[in-house]
C-alpha positions as CSV (number, residue, x, y, z in Angstrom):
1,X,17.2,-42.6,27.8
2,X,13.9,-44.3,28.5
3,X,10.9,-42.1,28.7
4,X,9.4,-41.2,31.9
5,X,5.8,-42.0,32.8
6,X,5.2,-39.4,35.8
7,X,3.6,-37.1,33.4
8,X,-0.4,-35.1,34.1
9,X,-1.9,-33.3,31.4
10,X,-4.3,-30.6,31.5
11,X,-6.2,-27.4,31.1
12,X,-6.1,-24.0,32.3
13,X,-8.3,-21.1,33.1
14,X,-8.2,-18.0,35.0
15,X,-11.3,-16.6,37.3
16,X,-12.0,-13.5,36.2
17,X,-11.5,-14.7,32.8
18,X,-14.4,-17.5,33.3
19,X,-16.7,-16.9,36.4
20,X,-19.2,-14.4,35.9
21,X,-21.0,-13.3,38.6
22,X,-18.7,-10.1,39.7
23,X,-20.5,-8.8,42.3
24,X,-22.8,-11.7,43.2
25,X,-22.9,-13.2,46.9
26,X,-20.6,-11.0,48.5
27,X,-18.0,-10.6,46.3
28,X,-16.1,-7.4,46.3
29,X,-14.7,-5.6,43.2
30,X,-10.7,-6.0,41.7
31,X,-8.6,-4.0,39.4
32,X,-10.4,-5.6,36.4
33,X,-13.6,-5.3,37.5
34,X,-13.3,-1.1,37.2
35,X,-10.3,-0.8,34.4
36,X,-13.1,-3.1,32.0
37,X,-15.5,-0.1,32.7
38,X,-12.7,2.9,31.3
39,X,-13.7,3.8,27.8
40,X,-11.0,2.3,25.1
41,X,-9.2,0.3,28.1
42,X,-11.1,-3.0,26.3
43,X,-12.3,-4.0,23.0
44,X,-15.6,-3.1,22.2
45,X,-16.4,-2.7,26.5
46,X,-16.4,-6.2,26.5
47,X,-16.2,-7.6,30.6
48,X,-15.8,-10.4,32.8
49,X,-19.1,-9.6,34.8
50,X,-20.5,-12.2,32.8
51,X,-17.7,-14.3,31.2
52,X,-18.5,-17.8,30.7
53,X,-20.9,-17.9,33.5
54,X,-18.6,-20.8,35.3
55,X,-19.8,-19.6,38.8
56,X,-23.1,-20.9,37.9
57,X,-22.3,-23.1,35.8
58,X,-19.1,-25.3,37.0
59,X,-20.4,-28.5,37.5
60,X,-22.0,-28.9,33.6
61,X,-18.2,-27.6,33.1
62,X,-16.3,-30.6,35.5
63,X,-18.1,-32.8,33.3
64,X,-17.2,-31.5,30.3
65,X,-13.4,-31.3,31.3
66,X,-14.0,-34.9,32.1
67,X,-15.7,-35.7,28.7
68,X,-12.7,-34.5,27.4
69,X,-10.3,-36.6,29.8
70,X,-8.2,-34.1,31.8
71,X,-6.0,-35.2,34.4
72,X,-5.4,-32.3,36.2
73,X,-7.6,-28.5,35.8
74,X,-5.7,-24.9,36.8
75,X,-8.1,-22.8,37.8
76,X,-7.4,-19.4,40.4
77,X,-8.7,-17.9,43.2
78,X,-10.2,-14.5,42.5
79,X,-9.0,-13.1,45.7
80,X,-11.9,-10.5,46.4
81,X,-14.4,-13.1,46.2
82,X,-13.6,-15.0,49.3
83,X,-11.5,-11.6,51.0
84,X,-14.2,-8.8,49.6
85,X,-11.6,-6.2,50.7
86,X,-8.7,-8.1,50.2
87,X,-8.1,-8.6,54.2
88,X,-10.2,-9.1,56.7
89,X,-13.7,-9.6,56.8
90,X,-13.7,-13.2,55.0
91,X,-17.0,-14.3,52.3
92,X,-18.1,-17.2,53.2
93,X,-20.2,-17.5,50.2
94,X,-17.1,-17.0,48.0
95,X,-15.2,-19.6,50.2
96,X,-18.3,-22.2,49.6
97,X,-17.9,-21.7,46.0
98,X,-14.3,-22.7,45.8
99,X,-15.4,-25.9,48.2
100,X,-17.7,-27.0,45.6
101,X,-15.8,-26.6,42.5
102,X,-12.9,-28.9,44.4
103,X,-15.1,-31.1,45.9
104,X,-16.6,-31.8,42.0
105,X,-13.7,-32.0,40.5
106,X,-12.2,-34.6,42.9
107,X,-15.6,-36.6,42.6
108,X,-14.8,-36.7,38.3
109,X,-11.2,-37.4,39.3
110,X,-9.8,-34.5,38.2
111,X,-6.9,-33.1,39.9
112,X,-7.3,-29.4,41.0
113,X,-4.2,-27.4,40.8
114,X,-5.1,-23.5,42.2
115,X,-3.3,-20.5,41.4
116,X,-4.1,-17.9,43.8
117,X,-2.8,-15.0,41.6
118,X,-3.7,-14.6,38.6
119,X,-4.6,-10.8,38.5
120,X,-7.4,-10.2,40.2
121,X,-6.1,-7.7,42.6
122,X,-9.2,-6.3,45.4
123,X,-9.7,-3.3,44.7
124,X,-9.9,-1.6,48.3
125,X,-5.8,-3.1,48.2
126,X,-5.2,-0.9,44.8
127,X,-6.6,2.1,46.4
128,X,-4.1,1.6,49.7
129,X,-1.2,1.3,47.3
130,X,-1.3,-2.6,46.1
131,X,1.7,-3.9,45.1
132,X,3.8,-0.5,46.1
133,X,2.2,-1.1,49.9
134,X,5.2,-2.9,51.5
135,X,2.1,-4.5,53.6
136,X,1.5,-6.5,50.2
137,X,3.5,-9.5,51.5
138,X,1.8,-9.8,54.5
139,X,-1.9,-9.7,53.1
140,X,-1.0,-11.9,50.9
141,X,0.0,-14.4,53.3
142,X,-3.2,-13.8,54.7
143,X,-5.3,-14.6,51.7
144,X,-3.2,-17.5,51.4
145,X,-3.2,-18.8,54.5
146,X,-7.2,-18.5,54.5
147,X,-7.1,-20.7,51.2
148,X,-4.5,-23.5,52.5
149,X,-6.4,-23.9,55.8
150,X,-9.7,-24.2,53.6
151,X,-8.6,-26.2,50.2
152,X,-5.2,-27.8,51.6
153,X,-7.3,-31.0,52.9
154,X,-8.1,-31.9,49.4
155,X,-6.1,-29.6,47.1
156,X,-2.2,-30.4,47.1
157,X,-1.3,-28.4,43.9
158,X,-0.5,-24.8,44.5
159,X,0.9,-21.8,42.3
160,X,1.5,-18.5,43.4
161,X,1.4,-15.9,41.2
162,X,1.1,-15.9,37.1
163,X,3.0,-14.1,35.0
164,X,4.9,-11.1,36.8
165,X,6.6,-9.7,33.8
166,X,2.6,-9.5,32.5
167,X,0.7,-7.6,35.9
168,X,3.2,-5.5,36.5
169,X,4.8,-4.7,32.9
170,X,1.3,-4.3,31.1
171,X,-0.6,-3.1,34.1
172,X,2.3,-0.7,35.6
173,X,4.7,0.3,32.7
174,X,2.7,0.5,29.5
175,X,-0.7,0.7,31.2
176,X,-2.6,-2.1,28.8
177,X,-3.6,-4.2,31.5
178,X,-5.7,-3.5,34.9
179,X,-4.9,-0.9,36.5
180,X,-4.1,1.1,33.6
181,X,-1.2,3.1,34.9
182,X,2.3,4.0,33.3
183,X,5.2,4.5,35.8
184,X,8.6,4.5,35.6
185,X,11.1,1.5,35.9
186,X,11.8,2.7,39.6
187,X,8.0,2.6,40.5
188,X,7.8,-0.8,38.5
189,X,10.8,-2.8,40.2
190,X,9.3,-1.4,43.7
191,X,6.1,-3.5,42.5
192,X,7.4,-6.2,41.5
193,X,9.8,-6.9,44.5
194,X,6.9,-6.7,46.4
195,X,5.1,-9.5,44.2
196,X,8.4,-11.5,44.4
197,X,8.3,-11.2,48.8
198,X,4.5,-12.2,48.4
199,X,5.2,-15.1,46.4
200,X,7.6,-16.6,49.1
201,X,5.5,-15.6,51.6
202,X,3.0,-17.7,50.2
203,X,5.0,-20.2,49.6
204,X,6.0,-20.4,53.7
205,X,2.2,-20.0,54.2
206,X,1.1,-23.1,51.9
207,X,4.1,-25.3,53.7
208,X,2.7,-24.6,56.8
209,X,-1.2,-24.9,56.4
210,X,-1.4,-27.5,54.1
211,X,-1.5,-30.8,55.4
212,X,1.1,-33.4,54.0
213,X,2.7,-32.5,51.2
214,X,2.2,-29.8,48.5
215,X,4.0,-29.4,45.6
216,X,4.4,-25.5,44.9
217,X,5.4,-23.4,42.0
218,X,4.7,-20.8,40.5
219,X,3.7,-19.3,36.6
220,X,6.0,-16.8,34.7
221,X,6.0,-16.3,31.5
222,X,8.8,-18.2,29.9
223,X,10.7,-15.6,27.7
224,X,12.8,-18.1,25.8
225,X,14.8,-17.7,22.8
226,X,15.3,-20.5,19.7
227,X,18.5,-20.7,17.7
228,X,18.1,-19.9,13.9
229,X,20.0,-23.4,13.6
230,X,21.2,-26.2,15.5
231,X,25.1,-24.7,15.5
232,X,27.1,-24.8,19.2
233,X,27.3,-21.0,18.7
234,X,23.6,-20.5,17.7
235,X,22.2,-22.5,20.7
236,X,24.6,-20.5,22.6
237,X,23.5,-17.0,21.5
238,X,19.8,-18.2,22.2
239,X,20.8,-19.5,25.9
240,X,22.1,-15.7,26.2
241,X,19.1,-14.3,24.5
242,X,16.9,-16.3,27.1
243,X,19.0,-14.9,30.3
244,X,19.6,-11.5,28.9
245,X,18.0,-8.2,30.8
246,X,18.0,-4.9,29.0
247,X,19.5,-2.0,30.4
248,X,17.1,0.9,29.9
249,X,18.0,3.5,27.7
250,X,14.8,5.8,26.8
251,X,12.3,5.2,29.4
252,X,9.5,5.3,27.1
253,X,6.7,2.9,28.0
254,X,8.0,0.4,25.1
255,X,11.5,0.9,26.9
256,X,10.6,-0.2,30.3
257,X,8.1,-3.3,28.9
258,X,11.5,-4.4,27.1
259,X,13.4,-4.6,30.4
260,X,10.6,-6.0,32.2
261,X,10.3,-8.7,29.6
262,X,12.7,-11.1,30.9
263,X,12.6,-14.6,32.6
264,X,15.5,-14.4,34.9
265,X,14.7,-11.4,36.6
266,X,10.9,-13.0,38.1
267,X,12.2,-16.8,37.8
268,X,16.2,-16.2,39.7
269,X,13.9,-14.2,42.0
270,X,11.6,-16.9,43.3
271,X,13.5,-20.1,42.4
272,X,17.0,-18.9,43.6
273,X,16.1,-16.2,46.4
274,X,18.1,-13.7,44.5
275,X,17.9,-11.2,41.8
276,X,20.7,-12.3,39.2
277,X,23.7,-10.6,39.1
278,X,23.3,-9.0,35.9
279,X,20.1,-8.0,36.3
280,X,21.3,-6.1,39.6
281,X,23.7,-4.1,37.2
282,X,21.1,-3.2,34.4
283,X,18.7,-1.9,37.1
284,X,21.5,0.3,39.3
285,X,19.5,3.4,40.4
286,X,16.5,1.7,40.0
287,X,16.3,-0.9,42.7
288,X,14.4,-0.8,45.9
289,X,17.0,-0.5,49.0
290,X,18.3,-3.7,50.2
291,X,16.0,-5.6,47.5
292,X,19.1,-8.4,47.3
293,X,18.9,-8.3,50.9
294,X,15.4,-8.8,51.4
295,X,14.9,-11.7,48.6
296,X,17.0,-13.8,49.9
297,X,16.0,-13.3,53.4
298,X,12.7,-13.7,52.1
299,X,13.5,-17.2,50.3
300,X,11.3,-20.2,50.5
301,X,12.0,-23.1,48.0
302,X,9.6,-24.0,45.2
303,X,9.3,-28.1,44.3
304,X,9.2,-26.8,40.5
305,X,9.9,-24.6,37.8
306,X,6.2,-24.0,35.6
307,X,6.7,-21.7,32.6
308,X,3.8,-20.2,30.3
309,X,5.5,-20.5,26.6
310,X,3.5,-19.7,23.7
311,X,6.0,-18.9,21.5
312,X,9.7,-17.7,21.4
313,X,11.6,-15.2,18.6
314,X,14.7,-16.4,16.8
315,X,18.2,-15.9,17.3
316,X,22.1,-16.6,15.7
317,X,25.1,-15.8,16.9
318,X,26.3,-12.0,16.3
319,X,29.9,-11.4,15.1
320,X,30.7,-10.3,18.7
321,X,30.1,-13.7,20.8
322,X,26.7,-12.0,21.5
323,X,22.9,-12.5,19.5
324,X,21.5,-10.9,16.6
325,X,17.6,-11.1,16.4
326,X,16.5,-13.1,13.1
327,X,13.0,-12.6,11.0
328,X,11.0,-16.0,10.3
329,X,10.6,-16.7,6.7
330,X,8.0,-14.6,4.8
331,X,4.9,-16.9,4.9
332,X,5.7,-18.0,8.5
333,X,2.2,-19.1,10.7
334,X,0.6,-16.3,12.6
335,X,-2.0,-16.8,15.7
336,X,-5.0,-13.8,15.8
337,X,-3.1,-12.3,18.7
338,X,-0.5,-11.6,16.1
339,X,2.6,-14.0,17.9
340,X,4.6,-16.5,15.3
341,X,4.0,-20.4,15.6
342,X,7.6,-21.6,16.8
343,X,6.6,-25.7,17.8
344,X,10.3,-26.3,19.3
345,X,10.0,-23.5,21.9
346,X,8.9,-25.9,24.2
347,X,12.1,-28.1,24.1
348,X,14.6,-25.0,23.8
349,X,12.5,-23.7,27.0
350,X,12.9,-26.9,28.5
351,X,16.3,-27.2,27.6
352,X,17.7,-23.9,28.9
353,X,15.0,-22.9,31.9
354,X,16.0,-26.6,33.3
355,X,19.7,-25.9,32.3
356,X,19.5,-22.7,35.1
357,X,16.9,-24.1,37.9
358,X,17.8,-27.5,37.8
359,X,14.0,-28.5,38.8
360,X,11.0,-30.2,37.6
361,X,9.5,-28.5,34.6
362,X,5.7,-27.7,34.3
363,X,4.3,-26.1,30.9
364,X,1.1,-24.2,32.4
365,X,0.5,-22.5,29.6
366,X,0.6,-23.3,26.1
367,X,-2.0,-22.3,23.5
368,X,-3.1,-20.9,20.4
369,X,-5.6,-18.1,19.2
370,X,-7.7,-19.0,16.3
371,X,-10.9,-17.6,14.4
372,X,-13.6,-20.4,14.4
373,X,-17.0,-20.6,13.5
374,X,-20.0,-23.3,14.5
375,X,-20.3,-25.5,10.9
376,X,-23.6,-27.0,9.3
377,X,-24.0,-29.7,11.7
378,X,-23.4,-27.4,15.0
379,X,-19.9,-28.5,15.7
380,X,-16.2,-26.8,15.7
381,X,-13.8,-28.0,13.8
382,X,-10.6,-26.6,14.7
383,X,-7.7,-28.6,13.1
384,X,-5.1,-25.6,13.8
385,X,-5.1,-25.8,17.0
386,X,-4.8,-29.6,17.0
387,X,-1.8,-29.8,14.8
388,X,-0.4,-27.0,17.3
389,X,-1.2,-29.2,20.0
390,X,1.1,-32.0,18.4
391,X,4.3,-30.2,17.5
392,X,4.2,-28.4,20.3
393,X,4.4,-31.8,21.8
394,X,6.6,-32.9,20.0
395,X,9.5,-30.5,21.4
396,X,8.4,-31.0,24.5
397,X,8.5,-34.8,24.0
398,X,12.3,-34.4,22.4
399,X,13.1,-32.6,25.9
400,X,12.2,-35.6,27.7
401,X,13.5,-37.9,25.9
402,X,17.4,-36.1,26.9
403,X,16.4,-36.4,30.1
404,X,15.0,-32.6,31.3
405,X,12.1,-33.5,33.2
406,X,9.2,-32.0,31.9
407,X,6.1,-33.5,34.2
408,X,3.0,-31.7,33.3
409,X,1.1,-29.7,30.5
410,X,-1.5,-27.3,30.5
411,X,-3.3,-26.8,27.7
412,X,-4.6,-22.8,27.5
413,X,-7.5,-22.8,27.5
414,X,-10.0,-25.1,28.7
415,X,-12.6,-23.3,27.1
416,X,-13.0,-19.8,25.1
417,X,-13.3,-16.9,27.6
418,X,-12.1,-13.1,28.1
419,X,-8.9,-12.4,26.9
420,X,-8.0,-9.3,28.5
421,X,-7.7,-5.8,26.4
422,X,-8.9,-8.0,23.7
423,X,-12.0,-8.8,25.5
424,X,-13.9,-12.0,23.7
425,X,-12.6,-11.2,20.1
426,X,-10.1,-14.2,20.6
427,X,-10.9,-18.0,21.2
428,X,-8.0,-19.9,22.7
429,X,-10.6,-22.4,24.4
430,X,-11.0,-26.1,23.3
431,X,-14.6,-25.5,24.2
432,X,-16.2,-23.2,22.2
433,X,-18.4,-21.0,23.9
434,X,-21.6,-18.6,22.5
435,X,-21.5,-15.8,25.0
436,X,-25.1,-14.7,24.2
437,X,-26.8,-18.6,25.3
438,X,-23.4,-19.5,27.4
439,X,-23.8,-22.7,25.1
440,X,-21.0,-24.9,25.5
441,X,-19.4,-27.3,22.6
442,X,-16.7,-29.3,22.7
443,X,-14.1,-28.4,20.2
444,X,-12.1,-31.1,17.7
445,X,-9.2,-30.5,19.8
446,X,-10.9,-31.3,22.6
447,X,-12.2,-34.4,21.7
448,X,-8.8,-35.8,20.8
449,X,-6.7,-34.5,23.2
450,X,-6.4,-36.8,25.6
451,X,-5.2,-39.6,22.6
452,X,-3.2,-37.0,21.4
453,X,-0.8,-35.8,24.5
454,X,-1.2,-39.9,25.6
455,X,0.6,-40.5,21.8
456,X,3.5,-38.3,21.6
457,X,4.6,-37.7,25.3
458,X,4.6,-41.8,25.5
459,X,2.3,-42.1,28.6
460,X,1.4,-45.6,29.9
């Protein structure tokens, strides 16, 4: 099959992971904002109230993501900037920011594609129950509506929410993530139901408020599986491995992440309008009331299927028609955040996510942790992350080439920034960044980019 040429490349960030400036102009406080401030909740203390500094400093940023040749920059809304309490009164100052940062970015023809959660839940909506408030859906219409009616003239690129499995497994079941708590699988499902009603209700929102077309998605994680070897019955056990959703057994925090840590249960939900049948049995007596019910009267279709793969653990065939888990050879590449370097998860996600959905594909994550330091002549070499770059490319590029449309990448990240509980002790970026001067530099891997996802994807 001849390759396809409708392909944009890009990079990613998140707000609170970037801007700065928590409380500046208005803006009112999220989840992150107070869980950063809980001693041991983050390494070292470390916060976003200063980040990167990119609410300041965004335009010096546009031009460097156009130095380095990106079609296409995912950045999100931090919802409490432009709705201080979520709902209601609305920041105009917040709002302007937004306007600016789209406005700059069209002007260095870059196209903006704007996830409007990705974590940064108000605060003042925590404290009224957040995602357990069965109000959640309808704010969240709200704050999106706001955004379409302001952006949707000039921003046609919209996701939803990132990575469901991540807010509500790390930051309701095992408590490592904002806000800190750990609930049982019950209180967990009740969350995330409400998530998956917000995300179509967004989704109804943007069709109606943006003018002409959008083209809407949203940003699991992709929880994919890679057969131990090319066999019919390995690739088989790893398409299993990739559906599968684990019946709880021990309720213990580590329990509850396990079930949680699925793709179909988020991805069925807000690509199919229903909760997969399986998943419906390994949840009995957990389950909202009527949740199949609601879903699917809920339902509002996506144009495609984006995925955040970083890696993917190995599988072969058990003696039972089922999987068996396999260990990587001793020796086998690490990352800093401790996850195994697996280049063909890309195409086996492909492969199997497009095997189920049947839509477009998006990569809007992809990425690699690295220590780095600034050399002798005041650049970062960082050849790692550039041969990562490649063969993860590479599988993505085999995808394509059997026809599974793959039509976008997003490199994570754009530049280094806060990671989370691991606060600025890892640096994903391309751009290096020195927190104390908020010095930018442009990475190896950034500088070849471009000629690198141009090379192997076979762009025109």
């Amino acid at each position: 099959m001849s390759m396809q040429t409708d392909f944009i490349f890009g990079a990613g960030t998140s707000s609170y992971q970037i801007e700065g400036a928590w409380n500046a102009a208005g803006k009112g406080p999220s989840i992150w904002d107070y869980h950063t401030r809980k001693p041991g909740a983050v390494y070292r203390m470390h916060s976003g109230d200063v980040a990167c500094d990119h609410y300041h400093r965004f335009e010096n940023d546009v031009t460097l993501m156009q130095e380095i040749g990106l079609q296409a920059y995912r950045f999100s809304i931090n919802w409490p900037r432009v709705l201080p309490n979520g709902t209601g009164t609305i920041n105009e100052a917040g709002l302007d920011f937004y306007d600016r940062l789209v406005d700059s970015l069209l002007e260095a023809g870059i196209t903006p594609w704007i996830t409007l959660y990705h974590w940064e839940l108000p605060w003042e909506l925590h404290i009224r129950g957040g995602w357990f408030n069965p109000d959640m859906p309808a704010h969240f219409e709200d704050y999106t509506t706001l955004m379409a009616r302001r952006l949707g003239d000039r921003v046609k690129h919209w996701i939803t929410l990132n990575e469901p499995q991540v807010f509500i497994g790390l930051g309701y079941a095992n408590g490592v993530h904002a806000p800190g708590h750990k609930l049982s699988l019950r209180e967990c499902l009740l969350g995330g139901h409400h998530a998956m009603l917000s995300h179509h209700a967004a989704v109804r929102a943007l069709r109606a408020h943006v003018p002409g077309e959008a083209l809407i998605g949203s940003a699991p994680v992709g929880i994919v599986f890679r057969p131990e070897t090319e066999s019919p019955a390995d690739i088989e056990a790893a398409r299993q491995a990739t559906y599968h959703i684990k019946t709880p057994t021990t309720h213990t925090p580590e329990d509850l992440m396990a079930c949680l840590w699925n793709s179909t249960w988020w991805i069925d939900a807000m690509v199919l309008g229903k909760y997969p049948e399986h998943g419906l049995k390994a949840f009995e007596g957990h389950l909202p009331a009527n949740a199949q019910a609601e879903i699917e009267a809920a339902f509002a279709p996506t144009d495609f299927v984006g995925s955040n793969i970083y890696h993917g653990r190995t599988v072969k065939a058990g003696p039972d028609g089922g999987f068996v888990s396999v260990d990587l050879p001793a020796g086998s590449p690490r990352t800093t955040m401790g996850w195994d370097i697996t280049p063909d998860i890309l195409y086996w996600g492909g492969k199997f996510l497009y095997e189920r959905y049947g839509k477009p594909m998006y990569i809007t994550e992809n990425g690699v942790a690295l220590p780095e330091l600034v050399n002798d002549a005041h650049a970062v070499e960082d050849p790692v992350r550039e041969q990562y770059i490649k063969l993860h490319l590479r599988g993505l590029r085999r995808a394509r080439d059997e026809g599974i449309p793959y039509a976008g990448y997003f490199h994570w990240s754009l530049m280094d920034n806060f990671e989370w509980e691991q606060g600025y002790s890892q640096r994903f970026g391309m751009v290096y960044v020195d927190y104390q001067t908020q010095e930018r530099i442009l990475k190896q891997s950034a500088r070849n980019y471009a000629h690198i996802v141009r090379e192997i994807v076979g762009m025109d």
